[in-house]
N, C-alpha and C positions, 0 to 999 in steps of 0.2 A: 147563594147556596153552594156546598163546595159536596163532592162527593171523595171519599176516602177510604183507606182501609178500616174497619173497625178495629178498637183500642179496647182492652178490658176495663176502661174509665168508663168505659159506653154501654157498661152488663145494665143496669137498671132501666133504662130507656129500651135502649134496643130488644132486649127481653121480652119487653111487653109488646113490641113491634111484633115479634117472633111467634110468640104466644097467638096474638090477634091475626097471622097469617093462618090458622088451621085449628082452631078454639076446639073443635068437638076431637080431630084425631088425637091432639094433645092429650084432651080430658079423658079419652080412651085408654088410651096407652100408660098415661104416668096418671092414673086413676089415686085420687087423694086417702081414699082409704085404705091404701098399700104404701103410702111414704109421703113426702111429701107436698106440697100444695107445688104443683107445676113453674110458675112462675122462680119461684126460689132454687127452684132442681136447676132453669134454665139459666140464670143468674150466675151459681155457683159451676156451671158447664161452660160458658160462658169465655168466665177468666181465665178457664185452664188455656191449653195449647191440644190435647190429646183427644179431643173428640170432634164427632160432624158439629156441634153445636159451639165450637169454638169462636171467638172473635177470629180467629187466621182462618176463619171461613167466609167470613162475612164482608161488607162495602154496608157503610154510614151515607146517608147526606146530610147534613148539618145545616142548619140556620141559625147563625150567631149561636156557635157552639154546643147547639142543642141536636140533639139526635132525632129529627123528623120523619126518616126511612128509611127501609133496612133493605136488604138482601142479601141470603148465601149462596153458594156456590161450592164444588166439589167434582172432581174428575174421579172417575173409577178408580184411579191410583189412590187418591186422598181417602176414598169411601174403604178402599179397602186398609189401606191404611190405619183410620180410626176404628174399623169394626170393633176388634175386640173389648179396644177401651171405653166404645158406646156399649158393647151388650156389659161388661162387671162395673161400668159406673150406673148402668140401669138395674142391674140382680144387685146391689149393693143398697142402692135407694130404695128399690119396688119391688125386688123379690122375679122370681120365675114366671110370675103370670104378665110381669108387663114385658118380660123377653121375648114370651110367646105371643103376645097380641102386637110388639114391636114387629118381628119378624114376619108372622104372618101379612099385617099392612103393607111391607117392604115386600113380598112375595107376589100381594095377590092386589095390590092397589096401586104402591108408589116404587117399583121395580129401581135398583141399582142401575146408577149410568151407563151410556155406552161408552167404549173405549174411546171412542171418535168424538164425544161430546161434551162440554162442558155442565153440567147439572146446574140451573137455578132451583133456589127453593127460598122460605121466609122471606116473599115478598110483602113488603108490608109499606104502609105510610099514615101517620100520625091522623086524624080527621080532619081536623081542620087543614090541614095543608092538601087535602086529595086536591084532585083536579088540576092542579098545577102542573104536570109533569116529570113528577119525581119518580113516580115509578119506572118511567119511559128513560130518565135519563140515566138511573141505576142501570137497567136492562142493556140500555145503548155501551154503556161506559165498559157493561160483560164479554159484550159483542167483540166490540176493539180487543180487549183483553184474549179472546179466546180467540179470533183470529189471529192476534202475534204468535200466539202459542203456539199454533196449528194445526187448532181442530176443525173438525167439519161442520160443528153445529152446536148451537146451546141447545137445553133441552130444558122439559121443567114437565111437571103434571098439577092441573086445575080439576078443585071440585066441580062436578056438574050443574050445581046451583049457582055458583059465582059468576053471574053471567058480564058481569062488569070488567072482574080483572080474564075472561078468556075474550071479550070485547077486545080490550086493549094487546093482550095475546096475539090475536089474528090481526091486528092495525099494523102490530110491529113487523110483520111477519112471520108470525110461525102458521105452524102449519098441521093439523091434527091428526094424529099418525094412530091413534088406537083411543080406544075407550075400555077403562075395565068397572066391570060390575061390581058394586059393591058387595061383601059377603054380610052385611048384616043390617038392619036400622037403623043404628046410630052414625054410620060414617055415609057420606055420600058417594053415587060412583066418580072414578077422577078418570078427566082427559089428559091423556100424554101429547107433547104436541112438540114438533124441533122447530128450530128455526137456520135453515143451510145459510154459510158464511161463503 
């Protein structure tokens, strides 16, 4: 298995990785009956270059060519970077109300990076492949990366049901730095948690 930069050949697979890392915020946010059907919004975000959902966001692991699991990444520069072109490629798609349930998520659940940290998100791995170590070795392979760089810490935030991948979370080391409450039913609360390099 090889681990790589994602390629916009890898929108179809990876996508649904993407997708499968946070099923209910997604269905939240890009809500099908304001545009449309998620998966294809992420697909066509994807192959661009200008948004968080970019492939220049992302790392592939591959088995014989095939995209088995994902992860992105983002430092506050990139986040701020992409804003604008993630909020009018989302009011373009979905309109005002998925701006405001975007932002608010970002506000009161999944908070902007810190300067000093590298951001994971879209952790994901194929089913059949789990248990293997793919996730750990995407995570691992950030680690290296964000240390050359020069940051202090990777970061990431886990729903509070997911007790599997904040399992794997606290193995690798991170380490759980806040909890925030959910504001509504349908989304869970999420843990923030860094891991010092």
């Amino acid at each position: 298995m090889i681990i790589a930069p994602a390629q916009s050949k890898h929108a179809e697979s990876t996508c649904e990785l993407i997708y499968q890392s946070g099923p209910a915020s997604f269905d939240y946010i890009f809500n099908i009956q304001h545009g449309p059907e998620v998966r294809v919004f992420l697909r066509h975000l994807f192959r661009t270059r200008k948004t968080m959902f970019s492939h220049k966001h992302h790392l592939v692991c591959l088995h014989k060519d095939q995209v088995v699991g994902s992860l992105g990444h983002f430092s506050l520069k990139s986040h701020k970077k992409t804003f604008w072109s993630n909020a009018c490629t989302i009011l373009l798609h979905y309109g005002w109300r998925s701006i405001i349930k975007g932002i608010q998520f970002e506000n009161r659940l999944v908070k902007a990076p810190k300067n000093d940290c590298l951001y994971l998100c879209h952790i994901a791995v194929k089913p059949e492949f789990r248990g293997k170590g793919i996730a750990s070795r995407l995570i691992l392979n950030m680690k290296a990366l964000a240390k050359k760089e020069g940051y202090r810490a990777l970061s990431l935030d886990v729903a509070q049901k997911n007790q599997t991948a904040l399992n794997l979370y606290l193995s690798l080391g991170f380490k759980i730095i806040s909890i925030q409450e959910s504001y509504n039913s349908t989304l869970d609360n999420h843990i923030y948690m860094e891991m010092p390099l």
